[in-house]
Each structure stands twice: as C-alpha cells, then as structure tokens.
N, C-alpha and C positions, 0 to 999 in steps of 0.2 A: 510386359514392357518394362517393369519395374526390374527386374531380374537382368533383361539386357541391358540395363543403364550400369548395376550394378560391376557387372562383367566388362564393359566399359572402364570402369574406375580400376579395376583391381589390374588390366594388361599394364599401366605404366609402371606400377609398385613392382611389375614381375621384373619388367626390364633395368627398374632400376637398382634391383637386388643385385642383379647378375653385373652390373657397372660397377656397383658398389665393393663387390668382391675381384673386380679387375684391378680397379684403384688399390685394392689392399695390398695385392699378389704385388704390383708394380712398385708399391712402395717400400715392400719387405727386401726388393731389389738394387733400392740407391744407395751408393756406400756413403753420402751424407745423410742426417734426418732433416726432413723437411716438415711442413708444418702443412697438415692434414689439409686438403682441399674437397669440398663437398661437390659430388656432383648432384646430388638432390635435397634442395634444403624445403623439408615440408612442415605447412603452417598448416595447423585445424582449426577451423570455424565453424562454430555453431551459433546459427539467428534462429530471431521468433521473430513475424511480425504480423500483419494485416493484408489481407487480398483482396481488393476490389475488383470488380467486371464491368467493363467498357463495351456491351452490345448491343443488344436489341428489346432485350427485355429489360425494363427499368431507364429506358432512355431518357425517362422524362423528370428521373430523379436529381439529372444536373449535378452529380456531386459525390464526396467520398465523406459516409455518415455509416451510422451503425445498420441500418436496413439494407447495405450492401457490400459490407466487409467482412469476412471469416478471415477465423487465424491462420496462419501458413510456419510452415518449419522448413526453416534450410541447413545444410551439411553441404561444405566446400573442404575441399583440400590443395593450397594456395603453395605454387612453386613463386620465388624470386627469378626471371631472370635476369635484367640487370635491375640498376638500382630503381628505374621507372617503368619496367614494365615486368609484370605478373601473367603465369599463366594459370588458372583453375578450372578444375572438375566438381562439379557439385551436384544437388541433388536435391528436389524440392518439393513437398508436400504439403497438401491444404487444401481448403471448400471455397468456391464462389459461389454465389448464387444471388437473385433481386427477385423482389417482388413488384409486380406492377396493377394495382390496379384503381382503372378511370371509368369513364363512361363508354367508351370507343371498345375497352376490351380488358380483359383481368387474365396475368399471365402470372407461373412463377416458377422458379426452379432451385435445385441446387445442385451444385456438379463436384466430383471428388477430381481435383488436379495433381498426376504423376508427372514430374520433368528433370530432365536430366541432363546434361549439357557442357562446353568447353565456354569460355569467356578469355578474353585477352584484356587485361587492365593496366591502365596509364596513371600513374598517379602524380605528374607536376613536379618529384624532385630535384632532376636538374635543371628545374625555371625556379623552384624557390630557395629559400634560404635553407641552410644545412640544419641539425637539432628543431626543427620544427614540431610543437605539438600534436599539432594539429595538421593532419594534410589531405586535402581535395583527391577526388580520385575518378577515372568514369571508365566503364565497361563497357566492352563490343564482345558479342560471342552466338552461337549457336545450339539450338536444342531440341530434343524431341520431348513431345508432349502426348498424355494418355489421358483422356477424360472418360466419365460417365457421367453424365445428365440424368435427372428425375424431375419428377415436379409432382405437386398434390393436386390432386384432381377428385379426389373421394375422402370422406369424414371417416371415423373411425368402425365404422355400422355399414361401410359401403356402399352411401347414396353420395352421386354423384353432385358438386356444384353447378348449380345455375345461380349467375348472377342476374338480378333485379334491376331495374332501373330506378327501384327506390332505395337501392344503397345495399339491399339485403340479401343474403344468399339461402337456397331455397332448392327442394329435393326434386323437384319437379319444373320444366322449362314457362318461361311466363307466357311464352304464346303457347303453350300446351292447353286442348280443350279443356284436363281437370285442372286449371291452374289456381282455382278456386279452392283445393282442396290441399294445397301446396303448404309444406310446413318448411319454416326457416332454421334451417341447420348452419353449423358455425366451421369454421376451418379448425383442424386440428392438427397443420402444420408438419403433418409427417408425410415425409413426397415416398411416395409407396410407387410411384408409376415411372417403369423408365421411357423417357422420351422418345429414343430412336424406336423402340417396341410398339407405340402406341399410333406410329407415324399418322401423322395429323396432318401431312403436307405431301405426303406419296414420295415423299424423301428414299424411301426399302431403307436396306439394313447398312445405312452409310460408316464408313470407320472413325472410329472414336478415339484416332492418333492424328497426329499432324505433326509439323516442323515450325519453329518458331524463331525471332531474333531478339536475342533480351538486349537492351540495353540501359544502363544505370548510371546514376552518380549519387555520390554520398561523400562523407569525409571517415578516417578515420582518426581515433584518437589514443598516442602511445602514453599508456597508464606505467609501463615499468618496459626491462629489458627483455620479456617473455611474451607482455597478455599487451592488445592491443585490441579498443573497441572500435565497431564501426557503425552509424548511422547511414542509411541509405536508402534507395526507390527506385526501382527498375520498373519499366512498361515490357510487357513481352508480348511482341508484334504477334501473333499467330498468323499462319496459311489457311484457315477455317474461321466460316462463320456458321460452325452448327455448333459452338458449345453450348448455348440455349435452345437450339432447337428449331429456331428463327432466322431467317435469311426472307433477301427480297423477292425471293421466291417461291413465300408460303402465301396461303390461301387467305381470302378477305384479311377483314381486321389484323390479322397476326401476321401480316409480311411487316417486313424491317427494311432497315435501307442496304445495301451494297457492299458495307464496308467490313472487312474482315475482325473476329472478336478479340479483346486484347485485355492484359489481367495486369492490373498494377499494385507490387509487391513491396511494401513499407515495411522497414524491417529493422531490428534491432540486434547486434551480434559481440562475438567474443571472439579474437581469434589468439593462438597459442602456438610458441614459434619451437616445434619440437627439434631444431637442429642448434640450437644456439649454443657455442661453446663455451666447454667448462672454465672454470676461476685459472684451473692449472696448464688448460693451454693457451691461456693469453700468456703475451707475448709482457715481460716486466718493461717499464715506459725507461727508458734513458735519463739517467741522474743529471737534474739542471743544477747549470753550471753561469749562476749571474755575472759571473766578472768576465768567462770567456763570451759570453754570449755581447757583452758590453764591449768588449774589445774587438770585436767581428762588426761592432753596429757602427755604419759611417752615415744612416742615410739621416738628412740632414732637411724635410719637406719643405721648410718657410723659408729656410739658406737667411739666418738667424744667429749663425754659428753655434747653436746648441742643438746637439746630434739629437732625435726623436723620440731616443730612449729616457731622456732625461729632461725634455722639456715638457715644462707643466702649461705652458700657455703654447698649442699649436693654432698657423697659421696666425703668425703674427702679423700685421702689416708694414710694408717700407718703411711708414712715416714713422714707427713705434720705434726708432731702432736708433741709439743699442739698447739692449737689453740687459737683466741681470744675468746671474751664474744659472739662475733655472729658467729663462730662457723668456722672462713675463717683462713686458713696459716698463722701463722706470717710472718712481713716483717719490719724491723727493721729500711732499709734506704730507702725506700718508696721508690723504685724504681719501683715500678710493677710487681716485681719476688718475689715472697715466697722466703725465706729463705732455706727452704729444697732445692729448684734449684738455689741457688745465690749462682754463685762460685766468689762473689767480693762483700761483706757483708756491706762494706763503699763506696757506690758508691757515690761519692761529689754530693753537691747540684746542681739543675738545670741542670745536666747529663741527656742526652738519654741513656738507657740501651737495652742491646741484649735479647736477650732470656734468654740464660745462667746468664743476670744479670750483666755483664762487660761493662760498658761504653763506648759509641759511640769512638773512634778516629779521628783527621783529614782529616787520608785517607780512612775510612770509608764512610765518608761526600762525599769523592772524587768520590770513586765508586759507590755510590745513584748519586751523579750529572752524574757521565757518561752512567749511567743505563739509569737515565730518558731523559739526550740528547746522544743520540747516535751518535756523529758525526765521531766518526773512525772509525766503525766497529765490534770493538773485540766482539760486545755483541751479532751480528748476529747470528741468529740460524734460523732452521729449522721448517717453523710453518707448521705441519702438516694439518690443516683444511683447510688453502689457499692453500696449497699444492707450495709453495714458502720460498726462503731464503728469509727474509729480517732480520729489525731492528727494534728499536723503532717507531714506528709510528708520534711519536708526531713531527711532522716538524713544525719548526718556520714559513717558510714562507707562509707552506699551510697553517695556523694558524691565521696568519694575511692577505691572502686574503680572508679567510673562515670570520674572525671577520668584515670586508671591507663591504663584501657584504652583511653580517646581519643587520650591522647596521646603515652603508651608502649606499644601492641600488644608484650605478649611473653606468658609463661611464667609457671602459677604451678605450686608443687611442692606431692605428696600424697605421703605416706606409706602406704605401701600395706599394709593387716593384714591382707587374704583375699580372695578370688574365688571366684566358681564353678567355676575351674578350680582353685584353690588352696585347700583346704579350710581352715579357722580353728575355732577354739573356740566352740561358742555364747554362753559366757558371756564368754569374752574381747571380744566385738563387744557385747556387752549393757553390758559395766564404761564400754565409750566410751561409752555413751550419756551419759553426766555429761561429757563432752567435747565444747565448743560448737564445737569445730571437725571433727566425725564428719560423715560425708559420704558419700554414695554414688553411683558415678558408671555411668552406663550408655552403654558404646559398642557397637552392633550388636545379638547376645546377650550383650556380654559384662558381667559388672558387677565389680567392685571396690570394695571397702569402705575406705576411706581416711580420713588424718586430712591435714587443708587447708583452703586453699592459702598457701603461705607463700611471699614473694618473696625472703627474706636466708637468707644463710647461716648466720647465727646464728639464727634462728628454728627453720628446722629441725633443726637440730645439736642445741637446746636441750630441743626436742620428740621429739630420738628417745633422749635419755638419759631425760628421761621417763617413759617408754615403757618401754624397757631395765632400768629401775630398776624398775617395774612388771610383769615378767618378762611382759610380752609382747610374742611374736613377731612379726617385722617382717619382710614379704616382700619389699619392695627398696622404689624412691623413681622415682617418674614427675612427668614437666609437661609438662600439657594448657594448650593454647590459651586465652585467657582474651578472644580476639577472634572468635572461631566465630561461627558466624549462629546461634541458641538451635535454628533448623529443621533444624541441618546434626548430621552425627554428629560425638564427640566425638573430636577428636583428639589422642589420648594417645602419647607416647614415653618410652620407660623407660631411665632413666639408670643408670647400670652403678656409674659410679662419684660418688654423691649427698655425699658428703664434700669432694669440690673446690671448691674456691672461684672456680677459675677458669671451671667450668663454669655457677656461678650469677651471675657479673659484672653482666651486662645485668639480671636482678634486683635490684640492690642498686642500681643507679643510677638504674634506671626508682621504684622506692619514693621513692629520695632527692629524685627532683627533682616530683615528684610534690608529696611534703612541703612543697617551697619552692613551688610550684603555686600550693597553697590554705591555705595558714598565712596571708594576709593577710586571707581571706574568711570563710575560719570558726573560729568559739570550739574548741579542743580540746575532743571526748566525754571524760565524766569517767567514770574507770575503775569498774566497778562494785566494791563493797568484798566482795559475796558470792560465794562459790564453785557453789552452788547453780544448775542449770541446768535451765530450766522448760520442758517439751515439751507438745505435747500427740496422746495418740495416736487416730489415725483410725479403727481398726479391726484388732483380727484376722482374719485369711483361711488359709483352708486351700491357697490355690493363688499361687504368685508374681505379683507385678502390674507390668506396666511402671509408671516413674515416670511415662509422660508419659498416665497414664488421671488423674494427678492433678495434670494442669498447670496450675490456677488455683493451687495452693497453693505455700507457701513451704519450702524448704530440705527435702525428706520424705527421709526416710531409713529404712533398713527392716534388720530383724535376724533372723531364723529361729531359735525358739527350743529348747531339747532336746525340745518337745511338737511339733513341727513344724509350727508356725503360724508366718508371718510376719505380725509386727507393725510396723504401720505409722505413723509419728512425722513431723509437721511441726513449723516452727519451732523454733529454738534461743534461749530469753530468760534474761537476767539478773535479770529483775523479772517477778514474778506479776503485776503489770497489765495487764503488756503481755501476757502470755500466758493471762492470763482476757478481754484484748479478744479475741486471737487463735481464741480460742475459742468465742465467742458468734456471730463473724463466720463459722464451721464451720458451726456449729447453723443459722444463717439462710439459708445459702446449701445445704443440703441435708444436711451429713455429722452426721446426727442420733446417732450413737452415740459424739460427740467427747468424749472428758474429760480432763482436765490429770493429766498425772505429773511429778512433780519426781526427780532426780538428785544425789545429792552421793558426789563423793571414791570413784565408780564403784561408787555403789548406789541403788539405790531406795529413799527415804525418802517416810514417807505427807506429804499435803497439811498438816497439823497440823503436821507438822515444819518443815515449808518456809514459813511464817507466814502457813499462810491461814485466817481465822476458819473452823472446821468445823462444818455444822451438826451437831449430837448425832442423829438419825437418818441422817446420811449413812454410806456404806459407805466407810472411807476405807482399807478394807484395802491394803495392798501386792503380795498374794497373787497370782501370776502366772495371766493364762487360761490355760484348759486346753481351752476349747471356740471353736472360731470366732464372733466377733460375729454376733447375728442384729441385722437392719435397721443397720449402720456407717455408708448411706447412704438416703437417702429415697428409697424405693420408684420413686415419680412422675418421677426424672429416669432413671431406664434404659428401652430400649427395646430392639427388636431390629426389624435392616431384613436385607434380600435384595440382594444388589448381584449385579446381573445384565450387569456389563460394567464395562470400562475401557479409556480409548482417551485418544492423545496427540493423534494431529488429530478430524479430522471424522467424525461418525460415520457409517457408511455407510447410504446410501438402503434396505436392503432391513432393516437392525437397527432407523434409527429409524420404521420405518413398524407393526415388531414392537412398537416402545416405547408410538408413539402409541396404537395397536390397545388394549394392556393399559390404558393412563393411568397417571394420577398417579408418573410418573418423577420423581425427583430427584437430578438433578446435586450432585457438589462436589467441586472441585479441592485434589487431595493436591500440596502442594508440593513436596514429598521428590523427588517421582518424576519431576512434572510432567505426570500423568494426571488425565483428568477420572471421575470412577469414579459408575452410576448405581445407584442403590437403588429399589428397591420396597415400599411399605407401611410402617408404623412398627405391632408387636405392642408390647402390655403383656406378653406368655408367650414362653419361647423354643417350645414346644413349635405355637403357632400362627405365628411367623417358616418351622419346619419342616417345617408342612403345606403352607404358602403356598408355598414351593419346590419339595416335589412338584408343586403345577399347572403350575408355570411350566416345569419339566423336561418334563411334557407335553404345555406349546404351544410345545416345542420352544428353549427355553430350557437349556441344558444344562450351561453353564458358571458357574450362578448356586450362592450360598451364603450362610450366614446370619454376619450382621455384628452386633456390639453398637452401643451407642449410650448416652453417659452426655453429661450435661449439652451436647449439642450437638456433642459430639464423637466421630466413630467410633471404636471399637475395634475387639478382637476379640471372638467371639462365648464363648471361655474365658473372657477377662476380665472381661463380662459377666456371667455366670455366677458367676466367681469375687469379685464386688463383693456380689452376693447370700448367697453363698457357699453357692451350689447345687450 
C-alpha cells in the first residue's frame, strides 16, 4: 500500500517536468524577454506530531492524554493555486493504540497507520488583511489508509492473561477448577498477537485498508520569505470500524457501538517554499518621486482645503474651520483646545487648561491632590472587579516600605512578648491589641506574638521603655527578613544583644536613605492626632487557625483568651472609615460574622466611644465572647475534597489510568514543596468527604485523606472544621 501512495506522488512531478520543459521551449520563442512564469510552484513540509484513536477500545477514557497518543510523521508537498487555495499530496505515518481496562472487560491494542492522500486547503486570504503573520487555514481532502492491529494477550513466557475480579492478572482463568493454583503474572506490553489472525469475533481475514476523509484546521505562521511554520489537527473520518478489532458486532463484553473509528492528528510542521525567486529576478521597484506624486494628489477627504497628502489633522469637522497651512483647528492661545471648543480664548501664559479650555484654579489643584492622596475618604467608591469599597490606592507608607525593600533588602526588628513555646499573659497580648504595631508571626509551627518592625535604634529602644513602663514582659528582640518570597517560611534570628547600635547600623541607613529616596515624590502622611486604634474581628474559634487560611486579608493577628477561644483581628486603622470600609469589604467577600472593635491606651472601648454614630438598638456591649462564633464565615465557600496523591514529576501509567478510571481528578500545584497534589470530589459535609474515602480505600486507593477547602484555597481538614467551628 505504502508503495502505491508513493507512485501516486511521483505521476504529478512527471507531468509537471514535461510542462516545465514546454514553458521553456515556448519562452526561448518570444522575440521579447518576459519574466518567468511558474507553472508549479512546490512547497515541502515536514510535521511531527501526536495520534489519538477515537473507537471502541478505550472509550471510556474520555480524552486525549498520554495512555492514547503515539507520535505520527507527516511529508506533504504543497502546490499554490491561487492566493487562497492550495492543493497537497502527502503522506502519513504513525502508532494508535488504548488500553482499556475495567471490570466489565480489559482490552488493548496497537496498530501501525500507512496514509496517503490529496487534500484541497483554504486559507482566508482574500477575507483578511494583506502582510498578515499569522493566517488561519482549513483542509478538505481524501485518503487511503493501511492498518495493522496487534494487541497483548500473552507475557513474555507465553502464559496467557486472565483477568481477576480482584484487580489481578493470572495464568490460569478464575473460574477454572485449578484456580487455586493460579499464579499472578504481569503484562509486559509487547502486543506479539495480530488481531485479524486471532479472530475473536468470526470476523475471517477482513482487509486492513480502507478510504478515509481528513479534515483539519490550524494556522500558519510566516517566520521569513522561505520557511513557514504550521500548527494544526485534523480528525480523519475512516470507512471502518475494525482498526481495534471491535465493532458492534463482536461477541459478549467486547462489542462496541456503531460508529466508524477515527484518528485525530495534532501536529507540528516546517514548511519550505522551494520555487521562490531569486534577488536577480525581482523586478527593481520604480524610483519615488515626492513632488510629482504631490503634484498628481488632489484628494482632498475632510474638503478642508488642505489636500491629504499634507494634512496632519484628518477628518476635521465643519465647525473647526478654517484651519492652518497643515490643515489642524486654529488655536489662538496655545492652550491645547482649538478654538471652536475654547469657551476662554485668552487663556494667560503658562496656564493648565480644561478641556473646555478654561484655566486650572486653585482648588482645582486642591481636588487632583486629594484624588491622588486620598486620606479622608470622600473619593471612595465602589470598585467593581475587587468587588470592594475602597480608595486611592496609592498609600505613602505601603510606598515606602515597598521602596525599603527594593532598594535596601535588610532586617526589620520585633519585640518579642510570647510564643507557644514561651507562654505570655492573656491579657497582657490582649492590652496590645490598642497597639498598631501587634503582630503575629508564623514560621513552621512556630508563632511569636511581637511588637514591629522597627529599622532604628531609637525606635526600638523607645518602644521597649514603653513596654517596660507598662510592666510588660519582654522575651528578647528578633529581625526577620523583610525580602522573603510571602510563599517561603519566615526567617527569623534572635538577637542576643538588641541594645547595640552597632548591630542595628545597616537599619538606620537603609531607613535614612530611603527617606531621601522618596521625599521628592511624595507629600509626607500626616500623623494621626488619635490614639484610638480600629480592628475588626473575624471570628472566634475554639481551635488555632494558620494565618495563611486567611490569606486574602490584611495584617490578622490572633490572641487566646483566659476562655480559650482564639480571636481573630485584621487590620490596624487610625480612622473609623477606613475601618468600616474595611469591614464591609469582609461582609462581601464572605466573612459574614465581621464587626468592628475599637482599642484605646490598651483597652476595649465600645463603638460610641470611639466616634461612631450608634444605632440605639445595636448591641454595642464591650463584654468579651465566651462562646465560639457560629457562621464567622459564609457557609458556601468551604468544602471538603480527598487528595488521593502527590507527585513531583510524571505520574505513573498504572496511578493515572486508576485516576482516569474514577474521573473528575483535579490537579494543583503547591509551590512550597513543588508537588502537584490531586483531589477528588468537592462535599458540602465533612462527614460525606469521609464516606467518599472509604470507597476509594477500597478500589484500592490507600493513601488518600480528607482535605479542606476555603475560598479556593486548600487547607487542612481541622481547619476546616475549625472555620465552622465544628
């Protein structure tokens, strides 16, 4: 078969030799020279790409993965005929083959594919733009196809597979009387048996050719004036459904359905335009000639009186008119408003003007500074994409510790009050909560409740008299990284002796020059006059929470109280605006049990104190919980999934064929580790996440367990739980 494809290809090259040598004879005849006309202009292309199989066997794999795709090689040979349509001969080599096996029936094959074929391609250039890079393409054409089928049926020792109903394969059949003497032999993937030979369906000796319809689309893409690459994917229909062996018309378990088998051809190519002419017979372009081309140009588009060639402003409008020598609006006080829209004609020198043309004002000036610093509010709106109120973004200080860390990578210092190894006062870490600078830092399991970060020496010197004077105990003085990746752990070193000066140097000059940085670019934040410091807390829990289950939020900090709830706080404000926007942006985005507490001079003071109008039926007690939050968060974002694997490369052939088998697997890559880790299922209950893992422990699943799942992000399945606070 292979041979008559071949002989196929080679009659048009004969014919078009013998044309070729006509054209010549014909041309040696004109008493003018003319300029060579091709009548065959041929392009070679050579693809590599991927072959899937679309029939009977493996149907239940739903998909195009490595357990059903072998490589394929194509060779075409691509005439132009006009500029959008192409005619090619090609010729196409490669392996299909699936494996399938379930409970119902274990099949497999691999088939070697000969095809050879005409195609007519269309490729969209007289619908789009001329010089295009990049151009769409789609094929219709015709083919003859040559298969052999195999499949493995016997180990390498010649005992034939029996499959098990306990998963395992075996030299002897399980309803065989000695089945008790049956030893468990392994596939060794070498299909030694040809199908049509072995006929398993009383098929006889059926032909292993058929006629086929390919059809494709791809794009290509022009790299130079020669090579031209092409991406694409053809399905090719076949007239047979015996390339596996299986049709609806095989015996028990192994019949299939009706529908004829088809091979879809992902592919990758070069192609190479061997007729393209030489430097010497192009044709030299005609010497431009600006002034007669200018003396020929009358058209005139906006009827503006300045012809098109020489106007710089087209499409001008009536009202604009007249215009200058090039052809633009007058504009009298060079303000950058035409005159036709300038309602203020004498706009004074070195004036900013509006739109309209009217000159900047004072307090014009006033409301661009307050646009750009937003520090009261009035400018807040509602940004739909975050799906949040806020303001200007631009914050001074996130500004300058953003500039800090760009451009002096060092150290900032915490003052360290207590740890889980270090036990603290409850109410001593509760009095900081009125302290904008509390903070809680998690590296590993460890955590530390700290006051920071401070880059000078007098800062913290200042901060631990303080302190000191506030008879609370100070466990020593650490500086963590302030250049870490946010995904890396945190790395903290404990300074011995946090009184030196010369240990904090590199502090105090990275601050300093920082200051001279950005002191030209931005206005100084002006100090707040209040002491009052405005949180709002998320929820109490009866069980510890990593910070990072509440990684969309800002600053969270968490306290354990003598009732042994930990309460949970984001943000630190100086202004109740800001921390009733901060608040409303909680509610919207799920943490429906959010409410604002204020702070002063390390106590809880109610809202009424802290100047927020109260409404008369609100609860504005101070009075600490004593019961864990029910609903802190909205129901609707936790879940709970099964991760049934984790792996750093490829997963292995006989895991993912377990994956496929079950469905609906999902990937997602943990960065930390660099594992891709996969899940199963998404419950609303933990209690159905836990039934779901028994089944999967008994097809053999063993190493699966139940994971949480809060706004898109995994947790644990405690966490979970303890978000609930189940």
């Amino acid at each position: 078969m292979t041979k008559k494809i071949l002989i196929l290809l080679l009659l048009p090259l004969i014919g078009i030799s013998s044309a070729w040598s006509i054209n010549k004879d014909s041309l040696k005849k004109e008493t003018e020279p003319q300029p060579l006309k091709f009548i065959f202009k041929p392009q070679l292309s050579l693809g590599i790409g991927m072959m899937t199989f679309y029939g009977d066997v493996g149907a239940n794999h739903r998909g195009y993965h490595p357990t059903v795709s072998k490589l394929g090689y194509d060779l075409r040979i691509i005439n132009p005929l006009t500029d959008y349509l192409d005619l090619s001969f090609y010729v196409l080599f490669g392996e299909v083959g699936s494996n399938e096996r379930t409970v119902n029936r274990n099949l497999n094959f691999i088939s070697n594919i000969s095809t050879g074929g005409l195609t007519l391609n269309y490729n969209f250039k007289h619908l789009l733009k001329k010089e295009r890079v990049i151009n769409p393409y789609i094929h219709l054409g015709i083919e003859s196809m040559e298969f052999l089928s195999k499949t493995d049926l016997k180990d390498a020792e010649g005992n034939y597979y029996h499959y098990w109903s306990d998963g395992t394969i075996r030299n002897i059949s399980e309803n065989d009387p000695n089945s008790a003497s049956a030893v468990e032999i392994y596939r060794d993937y070498s299909y030694e048996s040809d199908i049509r030979e072995q006929n398993l369906d009383g098929f006889g000796r059926y032909p292993e050719r058929t006629w086929g319809i390919p059809i494709e689309i791809g794009a290509n893409l022009h790299t130079g004036k020669r090579i031209t690459l092409r991406v694409g994917t053809s399905m090719h229909f076949t007239f047979t459904d015996l390339i596996d062996g299986v049709t609806h018309q095989s015996i028990e378990n192994r019949a299939g359905d009706s529908k004829n088998d088809r091979i879809l051809y992902t592919h990758f190519a070069a192609t190479y335009d061997l007729t393209l002419p030489k430097k010497s017979d192009k044709v030299a372009p005609k010497e431009f000639d600006p002034i007669e081309i200018y003396r020929q140009d009358t058209i005139d588009s906006d009827g503006d009186l300045v012809v098109d060639l020489a106007d710089f402003c087209a499409n001008t409008p009536l009202e604009a008119r007249p215009v200058d020598e090039f052809g633009c609006p007058v504009d009298v006080d060079k303000d950058g408003v035409p005159d036709y829209r300038d309602e203020q004609l004498d706009t004074p020198d070195s004036s900013f003007a509006k739109e309209n043309g009217i000159a900047y004002a004072s307090e014009d000036f006033q409301e661009m500074y307050d646009r750009y610093y937003d520090s009261t509010g009035r400018f807040s709106n509602w940004n739909e994409e975050r799906r949040e109120w806020g303001s200007d973004p631009r914050d001074f200080e996130a500004f300058k510790k953003s500039q800090l860390k760009k451009a002096y990578p060092s150290k900032e210092l915490y003052i360290v009050l207590g740890s889980d190894k270090i036990k603290t006062s409850a109410n001593d870490l509760y009095k900081e909560l009125s302290n904008k600078n509390f903070k809680v830092i998690e590296s590993g399991d460890s955590v530390l409740y700290v006051i920071g970060g401070f880059e000078t020496v007098d800062d913290i010197s200042d901060e631990i008299a303080n302190l000191e004077s506030d008879s609370i105990e100070i466990q020593g003085v650490v500086e963590v990284s302030n250049d870490s990746d946010e995904d890396s752990p945190v790395d903290i070193n404990p300074i011995d002796d946090y009184q030196s000066e010369e240990s904090l140097a590199t502090a105090d000059e990275s601050a300093e020059s920082v200051n001279e940085l950005i002191s030209d670019n931005l206005v100084e934040e002006a100090k707040p006059s209040s002491n009052i410091i405005y949180r709002v807390q998320v929820g109490a829990f009866s069980r510890r929470l990593s910070l990072s289950v509440f990684s969309d939020l800002m600053d969270v900090v968490f306290v354990k109280g003598e009732d042994d709830l930990y309460k949970y706080y984001t943000g630190a404000f100086n202004d109740k605006s800001s921390a009733a926007m901060h608040k409303v942006n909680m509610s919207t985005n799920g943490y429906t049990g959010a409410f604002i507490v204020a702070f002063k001079d390390g106590k809880r003071i109610s809202l009424a104190d802290a100047g927020f109008d109260v409404n008369p039926d609100f609860d504005d007690s101070i009075e600490e919980d004593t019961v864990a939050t029910a609903n802190a968060v909205n129901r609707d974002l936790i879940r709970f999934r099964v991760q049934v694997g984790a792996y750093m490369e490829q997963i292995p052939t006989d895991v993912l064929d377990t994956y496929l088998e079950i469905g609906s697997v999902y990937p997602k890559r943990d960065i930390n580790s660099g594992l891709t880790k996969y899940y199963i299922g998404k419950f609303e209950e933990y209690e159905q996440a836990t039934n779901y893992k028994l089944e999967l422990i008994e097809k053999g699943i063993v190493d699966c367990f139940v994971v949480g799942e809060f706004k898109g992000n995994i947790i644990s399945a405690v966490e979970a739980l303890g978000l609930l606070n189940n």
